[in-house]
mmCIF file of the N, C-alpha and C atoms, coordinates in Angstrom:
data_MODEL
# 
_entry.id   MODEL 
# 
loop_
_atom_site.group_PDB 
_atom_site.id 
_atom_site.type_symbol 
_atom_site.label_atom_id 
_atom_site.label_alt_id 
_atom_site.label_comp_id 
_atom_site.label_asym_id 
_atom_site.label_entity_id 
_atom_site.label_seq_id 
_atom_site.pdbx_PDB_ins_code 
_atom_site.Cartn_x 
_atom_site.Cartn_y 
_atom_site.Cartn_z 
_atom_site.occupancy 
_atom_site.B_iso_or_equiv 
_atom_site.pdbx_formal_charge 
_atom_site.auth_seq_id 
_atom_site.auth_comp_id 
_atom_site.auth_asym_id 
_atom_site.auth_atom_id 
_atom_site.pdbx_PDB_model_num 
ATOM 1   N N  . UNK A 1 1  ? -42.540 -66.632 41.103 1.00 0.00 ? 1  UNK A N  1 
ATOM 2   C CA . UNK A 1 1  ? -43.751 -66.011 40.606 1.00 0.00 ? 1  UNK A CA 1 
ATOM 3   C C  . UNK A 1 1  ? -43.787 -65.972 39.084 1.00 0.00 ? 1  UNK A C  1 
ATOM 4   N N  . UNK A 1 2  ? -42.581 -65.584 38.676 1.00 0.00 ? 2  UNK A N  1 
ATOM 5   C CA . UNK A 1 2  ? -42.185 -65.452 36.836 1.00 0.00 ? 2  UNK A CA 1 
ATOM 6   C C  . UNK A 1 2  ? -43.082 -67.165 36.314 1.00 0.00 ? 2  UNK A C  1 
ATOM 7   N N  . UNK A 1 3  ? -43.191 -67.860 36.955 1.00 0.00 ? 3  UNK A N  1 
ATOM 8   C CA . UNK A 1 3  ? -43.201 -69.592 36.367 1.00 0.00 ? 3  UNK A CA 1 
ATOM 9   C C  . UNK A 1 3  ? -44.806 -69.646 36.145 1.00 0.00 ? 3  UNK A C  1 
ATOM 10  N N  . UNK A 1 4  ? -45.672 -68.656 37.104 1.00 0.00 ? 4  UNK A N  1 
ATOM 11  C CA . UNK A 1 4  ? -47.208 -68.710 37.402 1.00 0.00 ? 4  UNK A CA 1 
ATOM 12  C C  . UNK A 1 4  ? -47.974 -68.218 35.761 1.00 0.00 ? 4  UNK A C  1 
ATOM 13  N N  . UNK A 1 5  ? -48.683 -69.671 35.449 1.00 0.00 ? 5  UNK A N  1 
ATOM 14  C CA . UNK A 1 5  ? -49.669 -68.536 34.423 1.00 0.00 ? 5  UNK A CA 1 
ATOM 15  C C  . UNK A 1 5  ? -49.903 -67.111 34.464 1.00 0.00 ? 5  UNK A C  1 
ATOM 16  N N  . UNK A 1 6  ? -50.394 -66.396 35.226 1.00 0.00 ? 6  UNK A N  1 
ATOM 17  C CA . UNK A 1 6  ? -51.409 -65.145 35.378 1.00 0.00 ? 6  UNK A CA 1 
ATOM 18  C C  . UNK A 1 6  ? -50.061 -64.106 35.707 1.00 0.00 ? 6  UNK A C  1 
ATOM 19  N N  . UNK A 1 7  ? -48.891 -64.968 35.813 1.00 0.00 ? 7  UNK A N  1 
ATOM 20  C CA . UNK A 1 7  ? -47.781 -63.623 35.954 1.00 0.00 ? 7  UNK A CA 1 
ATOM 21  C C  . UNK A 1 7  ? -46.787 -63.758 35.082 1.00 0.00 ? 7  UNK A C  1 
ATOM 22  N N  . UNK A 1 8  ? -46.964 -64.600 33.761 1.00 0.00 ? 8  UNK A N  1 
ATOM 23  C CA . UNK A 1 8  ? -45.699 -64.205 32.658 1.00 0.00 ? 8  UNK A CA 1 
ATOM 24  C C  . UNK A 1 8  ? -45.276 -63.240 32.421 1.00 0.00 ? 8  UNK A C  1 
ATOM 25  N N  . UNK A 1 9  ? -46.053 -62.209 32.468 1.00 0.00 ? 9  UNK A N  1 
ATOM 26  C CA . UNK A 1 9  ? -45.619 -60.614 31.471 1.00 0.00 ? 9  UNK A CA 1 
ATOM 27  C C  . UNK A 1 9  ? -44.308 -60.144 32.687 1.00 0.00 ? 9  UNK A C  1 
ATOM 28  N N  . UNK A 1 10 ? -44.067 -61.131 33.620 1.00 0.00 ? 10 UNK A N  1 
ATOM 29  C CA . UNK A 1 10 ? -42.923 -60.488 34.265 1.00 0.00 ? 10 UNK A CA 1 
ATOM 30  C C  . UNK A 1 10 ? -41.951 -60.830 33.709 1.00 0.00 ? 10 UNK A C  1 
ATOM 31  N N  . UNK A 1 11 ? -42.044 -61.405 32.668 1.00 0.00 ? 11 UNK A N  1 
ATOM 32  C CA . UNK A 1 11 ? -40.584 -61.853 31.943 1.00 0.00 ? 11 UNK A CA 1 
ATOM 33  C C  . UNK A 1 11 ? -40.357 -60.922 30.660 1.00 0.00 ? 11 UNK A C  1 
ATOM 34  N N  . UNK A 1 12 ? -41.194 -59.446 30.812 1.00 0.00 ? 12 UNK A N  1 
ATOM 35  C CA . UNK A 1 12 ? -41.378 -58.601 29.724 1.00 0.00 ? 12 UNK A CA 1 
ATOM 36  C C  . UNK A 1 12 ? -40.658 -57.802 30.206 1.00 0.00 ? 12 UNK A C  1 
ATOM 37  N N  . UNK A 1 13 ? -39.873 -57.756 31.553 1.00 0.00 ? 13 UNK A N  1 
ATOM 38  C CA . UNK A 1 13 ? -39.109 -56.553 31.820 1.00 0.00 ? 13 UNK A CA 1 
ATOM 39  C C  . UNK A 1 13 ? -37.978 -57.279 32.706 1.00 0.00 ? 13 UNK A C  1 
ATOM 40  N N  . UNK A 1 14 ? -36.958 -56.103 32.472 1.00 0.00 ? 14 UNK A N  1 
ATOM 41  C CA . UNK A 1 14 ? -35.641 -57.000 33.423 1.00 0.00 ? 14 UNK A CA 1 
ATOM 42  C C  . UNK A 1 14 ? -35.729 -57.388 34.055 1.00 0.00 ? 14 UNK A C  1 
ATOM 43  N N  . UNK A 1 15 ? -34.656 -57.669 34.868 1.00 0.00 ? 15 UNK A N  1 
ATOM 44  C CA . UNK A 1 15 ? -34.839 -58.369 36.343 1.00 0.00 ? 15 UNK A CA 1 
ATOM 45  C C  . UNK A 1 15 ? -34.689 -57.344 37.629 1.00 0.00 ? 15 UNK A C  1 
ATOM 46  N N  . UNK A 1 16 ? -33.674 -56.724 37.209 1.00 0.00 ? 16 UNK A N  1 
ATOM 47  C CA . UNK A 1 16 ? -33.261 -55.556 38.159 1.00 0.00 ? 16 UNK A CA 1 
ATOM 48  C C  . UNK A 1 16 ? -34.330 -54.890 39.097 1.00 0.00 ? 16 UNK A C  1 
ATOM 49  N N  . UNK A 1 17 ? -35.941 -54.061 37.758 1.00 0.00 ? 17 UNK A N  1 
ATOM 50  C CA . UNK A 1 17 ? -36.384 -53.195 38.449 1.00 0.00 ? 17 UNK A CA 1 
ATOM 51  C C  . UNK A 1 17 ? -37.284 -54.403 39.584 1.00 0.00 ? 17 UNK A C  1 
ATOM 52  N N  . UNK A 1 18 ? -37.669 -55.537 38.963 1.00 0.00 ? 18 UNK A N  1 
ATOM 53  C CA . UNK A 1 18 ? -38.588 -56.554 40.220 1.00 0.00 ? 18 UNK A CA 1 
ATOM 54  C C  . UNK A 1 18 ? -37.754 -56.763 41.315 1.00 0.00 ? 18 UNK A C  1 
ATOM 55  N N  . UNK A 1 19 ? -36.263 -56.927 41.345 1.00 0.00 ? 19 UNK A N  1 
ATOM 56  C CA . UNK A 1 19 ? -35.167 -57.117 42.005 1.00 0.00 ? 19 UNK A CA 1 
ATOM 57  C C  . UNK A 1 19 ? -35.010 -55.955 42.875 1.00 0.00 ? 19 UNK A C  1 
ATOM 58  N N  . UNK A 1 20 ? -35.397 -54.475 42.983 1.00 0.00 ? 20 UNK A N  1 
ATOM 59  C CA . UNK A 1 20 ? -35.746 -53.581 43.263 1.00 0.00 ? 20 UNK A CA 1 
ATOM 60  C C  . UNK A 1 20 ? -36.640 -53.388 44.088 1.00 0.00 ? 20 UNK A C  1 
ATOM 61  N N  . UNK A 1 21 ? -37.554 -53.846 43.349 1.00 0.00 ? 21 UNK A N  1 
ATOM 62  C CA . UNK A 1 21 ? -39.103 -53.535 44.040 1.00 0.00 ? 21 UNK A CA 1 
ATOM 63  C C  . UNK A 1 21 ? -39.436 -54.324 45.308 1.00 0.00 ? 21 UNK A C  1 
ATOM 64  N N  . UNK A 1 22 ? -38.624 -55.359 45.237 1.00 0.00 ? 22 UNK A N  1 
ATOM 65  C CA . UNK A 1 22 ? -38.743 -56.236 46.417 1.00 0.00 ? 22 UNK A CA 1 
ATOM 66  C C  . UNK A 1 22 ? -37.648 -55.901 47.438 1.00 0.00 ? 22 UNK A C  1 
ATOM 67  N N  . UNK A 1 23 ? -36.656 -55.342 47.144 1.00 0.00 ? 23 UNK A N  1 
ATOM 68  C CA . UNK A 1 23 ? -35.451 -54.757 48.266 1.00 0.00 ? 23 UNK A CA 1 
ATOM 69  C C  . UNK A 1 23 ? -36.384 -53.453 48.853 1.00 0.00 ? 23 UNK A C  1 
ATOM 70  N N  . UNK A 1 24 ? -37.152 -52.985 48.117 1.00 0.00 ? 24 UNK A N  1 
ATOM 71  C CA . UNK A 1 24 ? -37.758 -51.530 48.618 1.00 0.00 ? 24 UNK A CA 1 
ATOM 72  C C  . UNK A 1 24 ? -39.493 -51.905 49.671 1.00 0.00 ? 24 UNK A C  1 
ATOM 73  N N  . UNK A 1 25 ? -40.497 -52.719 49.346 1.00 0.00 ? 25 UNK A N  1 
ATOM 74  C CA . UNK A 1 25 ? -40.697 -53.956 49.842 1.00 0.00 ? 25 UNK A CA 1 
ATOM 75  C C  . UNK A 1 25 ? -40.500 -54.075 51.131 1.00 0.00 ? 25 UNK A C  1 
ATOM 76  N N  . UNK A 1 26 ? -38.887 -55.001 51.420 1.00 0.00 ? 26 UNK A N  1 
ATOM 77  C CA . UNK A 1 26 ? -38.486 -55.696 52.291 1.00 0.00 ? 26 UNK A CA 1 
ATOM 78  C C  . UNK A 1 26 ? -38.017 -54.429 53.006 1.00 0.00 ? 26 UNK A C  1 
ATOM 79  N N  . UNK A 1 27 ? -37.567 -53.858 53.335 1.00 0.00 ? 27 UNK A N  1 
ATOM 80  C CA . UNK A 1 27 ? -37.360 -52.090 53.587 1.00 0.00 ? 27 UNK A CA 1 
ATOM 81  C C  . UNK A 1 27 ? -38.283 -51.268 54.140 1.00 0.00 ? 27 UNK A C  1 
ATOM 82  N N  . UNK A 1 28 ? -39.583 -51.154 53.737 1.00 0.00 ? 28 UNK A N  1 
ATOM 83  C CA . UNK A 1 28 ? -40.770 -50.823 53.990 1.00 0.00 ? 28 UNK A CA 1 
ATOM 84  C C  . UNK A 1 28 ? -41.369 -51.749 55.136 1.00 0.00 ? 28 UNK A C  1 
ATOM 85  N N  . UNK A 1 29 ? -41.446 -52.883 55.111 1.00 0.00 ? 29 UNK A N  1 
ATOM 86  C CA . UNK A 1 29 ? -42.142 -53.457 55.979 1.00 0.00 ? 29 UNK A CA 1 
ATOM 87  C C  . UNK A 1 29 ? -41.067 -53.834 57.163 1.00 0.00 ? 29 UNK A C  1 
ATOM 88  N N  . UNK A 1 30 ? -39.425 -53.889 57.060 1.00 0.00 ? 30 UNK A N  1 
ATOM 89  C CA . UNK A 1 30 ? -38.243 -53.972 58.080 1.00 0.00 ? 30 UNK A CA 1 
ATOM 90  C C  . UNK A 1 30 ? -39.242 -52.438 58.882 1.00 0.00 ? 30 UNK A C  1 
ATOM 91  N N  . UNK A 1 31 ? -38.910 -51.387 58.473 1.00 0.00 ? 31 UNK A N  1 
ATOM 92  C CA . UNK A 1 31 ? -39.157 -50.437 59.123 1.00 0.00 ? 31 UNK A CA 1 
ATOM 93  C C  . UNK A 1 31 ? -40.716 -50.151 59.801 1.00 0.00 ? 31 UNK A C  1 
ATOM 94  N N  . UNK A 1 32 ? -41.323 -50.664 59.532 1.00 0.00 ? 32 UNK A N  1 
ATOM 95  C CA . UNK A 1 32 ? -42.887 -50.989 60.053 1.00 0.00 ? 32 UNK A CA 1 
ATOM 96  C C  . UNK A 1 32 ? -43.107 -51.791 61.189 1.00 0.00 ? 32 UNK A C  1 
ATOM 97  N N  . UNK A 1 33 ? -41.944 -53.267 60.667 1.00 0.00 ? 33 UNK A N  1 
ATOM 98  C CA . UNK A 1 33 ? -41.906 -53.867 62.058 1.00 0.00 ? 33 UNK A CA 1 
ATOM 99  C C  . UNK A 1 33 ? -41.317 -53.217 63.387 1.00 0.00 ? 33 UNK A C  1 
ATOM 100 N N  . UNK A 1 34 ? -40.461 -52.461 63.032 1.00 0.00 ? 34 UNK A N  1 
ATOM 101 C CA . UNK A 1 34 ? -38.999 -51.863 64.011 1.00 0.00 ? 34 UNK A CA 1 
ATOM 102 C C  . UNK A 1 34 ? -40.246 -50.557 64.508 1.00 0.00 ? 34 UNK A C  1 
ATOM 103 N N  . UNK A 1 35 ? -40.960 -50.394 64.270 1.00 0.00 ? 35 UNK A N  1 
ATOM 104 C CA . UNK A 1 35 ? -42.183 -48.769 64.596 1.00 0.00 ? 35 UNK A CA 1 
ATOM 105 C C  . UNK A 1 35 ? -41.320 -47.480 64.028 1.00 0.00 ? 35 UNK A C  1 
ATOM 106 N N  . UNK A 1 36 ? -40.544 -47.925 63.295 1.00 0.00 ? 36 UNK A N  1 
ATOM 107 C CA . UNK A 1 36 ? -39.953 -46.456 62.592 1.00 0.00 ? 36 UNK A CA 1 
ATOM 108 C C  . UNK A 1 36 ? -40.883 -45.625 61.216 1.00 0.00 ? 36 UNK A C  1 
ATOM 109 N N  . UNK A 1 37 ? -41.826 -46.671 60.914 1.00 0.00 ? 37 UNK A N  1 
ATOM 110 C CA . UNK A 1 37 ? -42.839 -45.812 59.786 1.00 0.00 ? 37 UNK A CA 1 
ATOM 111 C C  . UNK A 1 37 ? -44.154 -46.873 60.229 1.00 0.00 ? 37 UNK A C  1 
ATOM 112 N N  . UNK A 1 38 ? -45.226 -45.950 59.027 1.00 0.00 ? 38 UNK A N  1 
ATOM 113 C CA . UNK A 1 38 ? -46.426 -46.789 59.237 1.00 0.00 ? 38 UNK A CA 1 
ATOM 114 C C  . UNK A 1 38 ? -46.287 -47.908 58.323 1.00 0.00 ? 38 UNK A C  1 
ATOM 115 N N  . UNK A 1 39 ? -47.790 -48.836 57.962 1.00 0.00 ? 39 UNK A N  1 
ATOM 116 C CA . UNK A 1 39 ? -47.776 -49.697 57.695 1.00 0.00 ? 39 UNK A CA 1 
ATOM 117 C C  . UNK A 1 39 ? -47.532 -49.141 55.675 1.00 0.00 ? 39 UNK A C  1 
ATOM 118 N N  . UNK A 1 40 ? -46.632 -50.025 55.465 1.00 0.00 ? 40 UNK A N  1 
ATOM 119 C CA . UNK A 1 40 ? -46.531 -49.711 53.724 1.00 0.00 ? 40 UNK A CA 1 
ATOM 120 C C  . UNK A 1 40 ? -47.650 -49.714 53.027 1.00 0.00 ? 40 UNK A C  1 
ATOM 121 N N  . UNK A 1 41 ? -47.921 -48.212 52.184 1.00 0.00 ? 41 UNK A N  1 
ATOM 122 C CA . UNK A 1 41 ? -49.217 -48.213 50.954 1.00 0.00 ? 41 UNK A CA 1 
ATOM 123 C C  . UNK A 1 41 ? -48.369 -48.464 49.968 1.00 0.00 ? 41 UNK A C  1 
ATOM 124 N N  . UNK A 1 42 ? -49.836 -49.160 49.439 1.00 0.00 ? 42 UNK A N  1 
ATOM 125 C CA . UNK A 1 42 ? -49.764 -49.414 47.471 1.00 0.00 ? 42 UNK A CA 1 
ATOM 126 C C  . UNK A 1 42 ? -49.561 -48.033 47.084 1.00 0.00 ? 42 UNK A C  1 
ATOM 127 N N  . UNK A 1 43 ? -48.572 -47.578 46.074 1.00 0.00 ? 43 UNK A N  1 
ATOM 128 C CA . UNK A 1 43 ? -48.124 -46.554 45.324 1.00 0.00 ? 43 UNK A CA 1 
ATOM 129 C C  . UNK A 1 43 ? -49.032 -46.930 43.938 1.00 0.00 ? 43 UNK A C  1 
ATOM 130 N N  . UNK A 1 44 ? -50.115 -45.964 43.517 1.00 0.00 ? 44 UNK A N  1 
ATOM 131 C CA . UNK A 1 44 ? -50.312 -45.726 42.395 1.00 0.00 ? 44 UNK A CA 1 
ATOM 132 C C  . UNK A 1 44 ? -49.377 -45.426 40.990 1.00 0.00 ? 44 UNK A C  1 
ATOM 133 N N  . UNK A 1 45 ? -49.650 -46.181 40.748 1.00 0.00 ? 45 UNK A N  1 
ATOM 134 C CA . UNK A 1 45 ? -48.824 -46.013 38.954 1.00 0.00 ? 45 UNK A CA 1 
ATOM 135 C C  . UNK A 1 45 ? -49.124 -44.509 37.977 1.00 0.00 ? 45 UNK A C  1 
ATOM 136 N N  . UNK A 1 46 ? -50.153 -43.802 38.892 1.00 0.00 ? 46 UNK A N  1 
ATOM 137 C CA . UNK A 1 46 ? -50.525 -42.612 38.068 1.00 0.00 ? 46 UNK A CA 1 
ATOM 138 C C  . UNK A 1 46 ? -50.331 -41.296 38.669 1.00 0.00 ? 46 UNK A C  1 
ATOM 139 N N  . UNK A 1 47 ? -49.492 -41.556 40.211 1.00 0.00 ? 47 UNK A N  1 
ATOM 140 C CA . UNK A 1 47 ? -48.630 -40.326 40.192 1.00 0.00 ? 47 UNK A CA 1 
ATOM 141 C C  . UNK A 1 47 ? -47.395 -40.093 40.242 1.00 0.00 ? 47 UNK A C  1 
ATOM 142 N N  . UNK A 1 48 ? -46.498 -40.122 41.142 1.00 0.00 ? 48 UNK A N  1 
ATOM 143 C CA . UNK A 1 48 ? -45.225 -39.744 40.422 1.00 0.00 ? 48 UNK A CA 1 
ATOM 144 C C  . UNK A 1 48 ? -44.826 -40.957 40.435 1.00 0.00 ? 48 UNK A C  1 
ATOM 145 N N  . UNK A 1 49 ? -43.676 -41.328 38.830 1.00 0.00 ? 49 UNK A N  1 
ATOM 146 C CA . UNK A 1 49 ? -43.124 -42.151 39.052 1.00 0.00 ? 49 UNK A CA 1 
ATOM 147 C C  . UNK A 1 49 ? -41.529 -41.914 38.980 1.00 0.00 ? 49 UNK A C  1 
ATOM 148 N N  . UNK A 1 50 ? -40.931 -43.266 39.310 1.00 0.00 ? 50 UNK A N  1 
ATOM 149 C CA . UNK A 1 50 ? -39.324 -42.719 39.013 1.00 0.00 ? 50 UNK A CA 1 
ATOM 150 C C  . UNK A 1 50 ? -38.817 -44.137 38.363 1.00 0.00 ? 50 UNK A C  1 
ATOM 151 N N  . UNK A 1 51 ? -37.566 -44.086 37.979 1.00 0.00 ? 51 UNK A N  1 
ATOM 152 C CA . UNK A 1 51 ? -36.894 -45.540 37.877 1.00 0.00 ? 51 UNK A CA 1 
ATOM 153 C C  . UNK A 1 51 ? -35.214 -44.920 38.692 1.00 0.00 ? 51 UNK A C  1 
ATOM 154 N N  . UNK A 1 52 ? -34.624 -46.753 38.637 1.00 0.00 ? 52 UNK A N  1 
ATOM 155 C CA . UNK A 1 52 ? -33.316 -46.582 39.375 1.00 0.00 ? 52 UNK A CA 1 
ATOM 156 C C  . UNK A 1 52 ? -32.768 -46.624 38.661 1.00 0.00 ? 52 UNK A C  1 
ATOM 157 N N  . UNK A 1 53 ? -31.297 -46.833 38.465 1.00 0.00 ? 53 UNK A N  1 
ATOM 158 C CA . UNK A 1 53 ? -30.560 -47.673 37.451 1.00 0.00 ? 53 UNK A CA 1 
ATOM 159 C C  . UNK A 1 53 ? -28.997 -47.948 38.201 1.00 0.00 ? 53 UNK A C  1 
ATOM 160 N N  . UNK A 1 54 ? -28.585 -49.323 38.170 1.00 0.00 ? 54 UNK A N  1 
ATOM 161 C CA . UNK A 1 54 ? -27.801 -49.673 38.660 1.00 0.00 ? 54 UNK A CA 1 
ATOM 162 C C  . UNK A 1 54 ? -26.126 -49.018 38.154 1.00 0.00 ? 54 UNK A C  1 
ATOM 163 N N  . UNK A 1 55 ? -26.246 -47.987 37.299 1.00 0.00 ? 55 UNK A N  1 
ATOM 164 C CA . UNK A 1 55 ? -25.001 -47.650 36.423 1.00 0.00 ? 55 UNK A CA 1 
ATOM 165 C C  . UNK A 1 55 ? -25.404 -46.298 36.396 1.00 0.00 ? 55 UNK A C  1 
ATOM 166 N N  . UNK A 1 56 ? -24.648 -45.318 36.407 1.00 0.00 ? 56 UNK A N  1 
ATOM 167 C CA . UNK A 1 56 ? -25.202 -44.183 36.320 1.00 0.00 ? 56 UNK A CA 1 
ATOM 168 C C  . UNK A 1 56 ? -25.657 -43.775 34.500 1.00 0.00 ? 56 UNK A C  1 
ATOM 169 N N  . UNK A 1 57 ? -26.635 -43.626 34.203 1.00 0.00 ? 57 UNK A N  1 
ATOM 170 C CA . UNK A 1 57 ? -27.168 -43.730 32.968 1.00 0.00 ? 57 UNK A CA 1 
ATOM 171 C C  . UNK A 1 57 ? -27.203 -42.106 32.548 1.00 0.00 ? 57 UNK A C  1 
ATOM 172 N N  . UNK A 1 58 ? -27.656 -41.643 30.945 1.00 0.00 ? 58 UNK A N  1 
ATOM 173 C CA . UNK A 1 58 ? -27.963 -40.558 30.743 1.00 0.00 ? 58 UNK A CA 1 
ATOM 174 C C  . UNK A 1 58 ? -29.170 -40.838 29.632 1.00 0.00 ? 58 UNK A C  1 
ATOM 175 N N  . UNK A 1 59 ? -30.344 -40.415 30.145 1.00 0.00 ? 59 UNK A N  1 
ATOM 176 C CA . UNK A 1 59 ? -31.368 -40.230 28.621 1.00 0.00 ? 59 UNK A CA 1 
ATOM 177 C C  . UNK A 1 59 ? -31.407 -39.363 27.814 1.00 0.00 ? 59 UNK A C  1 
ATOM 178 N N  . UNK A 1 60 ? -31.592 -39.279 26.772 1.00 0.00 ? 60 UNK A N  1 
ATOM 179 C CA . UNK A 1 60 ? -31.838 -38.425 25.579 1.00 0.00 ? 60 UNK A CA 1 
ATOM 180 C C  . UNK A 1 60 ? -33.278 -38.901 24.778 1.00 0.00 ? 60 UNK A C  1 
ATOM 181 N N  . UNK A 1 61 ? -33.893 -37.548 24.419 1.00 0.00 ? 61 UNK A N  1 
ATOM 182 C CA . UNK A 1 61 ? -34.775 -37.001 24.250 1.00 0.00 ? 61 UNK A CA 1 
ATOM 183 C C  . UNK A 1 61 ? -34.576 -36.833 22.713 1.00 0.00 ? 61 UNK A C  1 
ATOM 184 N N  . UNK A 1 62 ? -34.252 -37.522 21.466 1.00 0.00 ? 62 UNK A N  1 
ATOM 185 C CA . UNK A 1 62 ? -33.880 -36.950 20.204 1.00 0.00 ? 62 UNK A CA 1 
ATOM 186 C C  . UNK A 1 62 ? -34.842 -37.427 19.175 1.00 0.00 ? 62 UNK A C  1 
ATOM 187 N N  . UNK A 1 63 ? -35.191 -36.650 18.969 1.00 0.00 ? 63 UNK A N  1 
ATOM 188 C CA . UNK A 1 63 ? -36.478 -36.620 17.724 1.00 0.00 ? 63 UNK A CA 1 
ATOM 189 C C  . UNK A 1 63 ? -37.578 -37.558 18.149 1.00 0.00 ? 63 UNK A C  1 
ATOM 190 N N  . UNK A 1 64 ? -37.895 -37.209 19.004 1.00 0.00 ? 64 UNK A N  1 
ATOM 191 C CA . UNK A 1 64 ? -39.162 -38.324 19.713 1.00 0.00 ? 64 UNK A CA 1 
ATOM 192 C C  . UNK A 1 64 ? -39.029 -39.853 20.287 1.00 0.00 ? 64 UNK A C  1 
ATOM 193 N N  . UNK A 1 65 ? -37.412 -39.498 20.109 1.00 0.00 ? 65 UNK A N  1 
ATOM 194 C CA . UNK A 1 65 ? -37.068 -41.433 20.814 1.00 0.00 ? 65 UNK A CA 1 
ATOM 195 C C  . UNK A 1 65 ? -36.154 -41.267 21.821 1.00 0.00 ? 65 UNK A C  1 
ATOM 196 N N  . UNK A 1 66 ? -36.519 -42.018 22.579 1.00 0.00 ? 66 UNK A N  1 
ATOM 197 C CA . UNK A 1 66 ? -35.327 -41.938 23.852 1.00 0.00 ? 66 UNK A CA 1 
ATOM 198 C C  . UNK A 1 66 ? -33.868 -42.780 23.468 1.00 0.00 ? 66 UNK A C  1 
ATOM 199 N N  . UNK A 1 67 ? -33.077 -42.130 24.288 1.00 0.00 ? 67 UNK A N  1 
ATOM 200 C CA . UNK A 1 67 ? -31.973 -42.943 23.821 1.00 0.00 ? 67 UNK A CA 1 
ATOM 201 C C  . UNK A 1 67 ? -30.971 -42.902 25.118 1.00 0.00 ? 67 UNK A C  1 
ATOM 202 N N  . UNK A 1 68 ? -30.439 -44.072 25.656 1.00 0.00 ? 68 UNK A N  1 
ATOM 203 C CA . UNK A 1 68 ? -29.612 -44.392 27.195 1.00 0.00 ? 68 UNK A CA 1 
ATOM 204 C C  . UNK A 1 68 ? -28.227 -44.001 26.434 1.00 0.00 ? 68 UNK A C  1 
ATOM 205 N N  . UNK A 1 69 ? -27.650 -43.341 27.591 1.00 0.00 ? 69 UNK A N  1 
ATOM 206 C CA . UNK A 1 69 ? -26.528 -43.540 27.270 1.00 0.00 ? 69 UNK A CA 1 
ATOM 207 C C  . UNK A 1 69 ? -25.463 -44.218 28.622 1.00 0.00 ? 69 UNK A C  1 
ATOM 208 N N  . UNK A 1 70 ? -24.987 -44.652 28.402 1.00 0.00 ? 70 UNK A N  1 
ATOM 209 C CA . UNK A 1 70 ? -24.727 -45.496 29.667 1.00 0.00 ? 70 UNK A CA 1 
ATOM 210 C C  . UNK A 1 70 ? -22.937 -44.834 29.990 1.00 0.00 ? 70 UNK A C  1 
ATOM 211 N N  . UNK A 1 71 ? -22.338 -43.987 30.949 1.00 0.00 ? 71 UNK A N  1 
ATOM 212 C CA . UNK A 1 71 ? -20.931 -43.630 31.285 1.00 0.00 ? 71 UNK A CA 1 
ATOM 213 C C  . UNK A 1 71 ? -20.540 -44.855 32.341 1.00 0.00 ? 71 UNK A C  1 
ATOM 214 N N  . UNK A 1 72 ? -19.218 -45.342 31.823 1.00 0.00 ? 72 UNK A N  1 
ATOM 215 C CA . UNK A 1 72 ? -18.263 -45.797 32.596 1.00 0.00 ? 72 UNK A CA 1 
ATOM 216 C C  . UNK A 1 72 ? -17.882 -44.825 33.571 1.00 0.00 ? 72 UNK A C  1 
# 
């Protein structure tokens, strides 16, 4: 999809969270087929959101800029 004119801007963000979105996706619709949930909705971008992170991360909040901190 990254290769399609009308979908470059996917190369504006990692790989992980699209790498994500499609394990969660494939998950949603496994369980739809199996009759364990209904059919998967589109999640609006304007209510809650979250992110993952493959490392356990820490944000900071310091003088108006975020800042990761990433623990081994």
């Amino acid at each position: 999809m990254k290769e399609e004119a009308e979908t470059k801007f996917l190369y504006e963000v990692a790989c992980v969270p699209l790498q994500q979105c499609l394990r969660h996706q494939r998950a949603a619709f496994k369980n739809f087929l199996e009759s364990r949930a209904n059919y998967p909705r589109f999640r609006s971008k304007h209510k809650h959101q979250s992110a993952e992170f493959t490392r356990l991360a820490l944000l900071h909040l310091r003088m108006g800029h975020w800042r990761v901190s990433v623990a081994s």
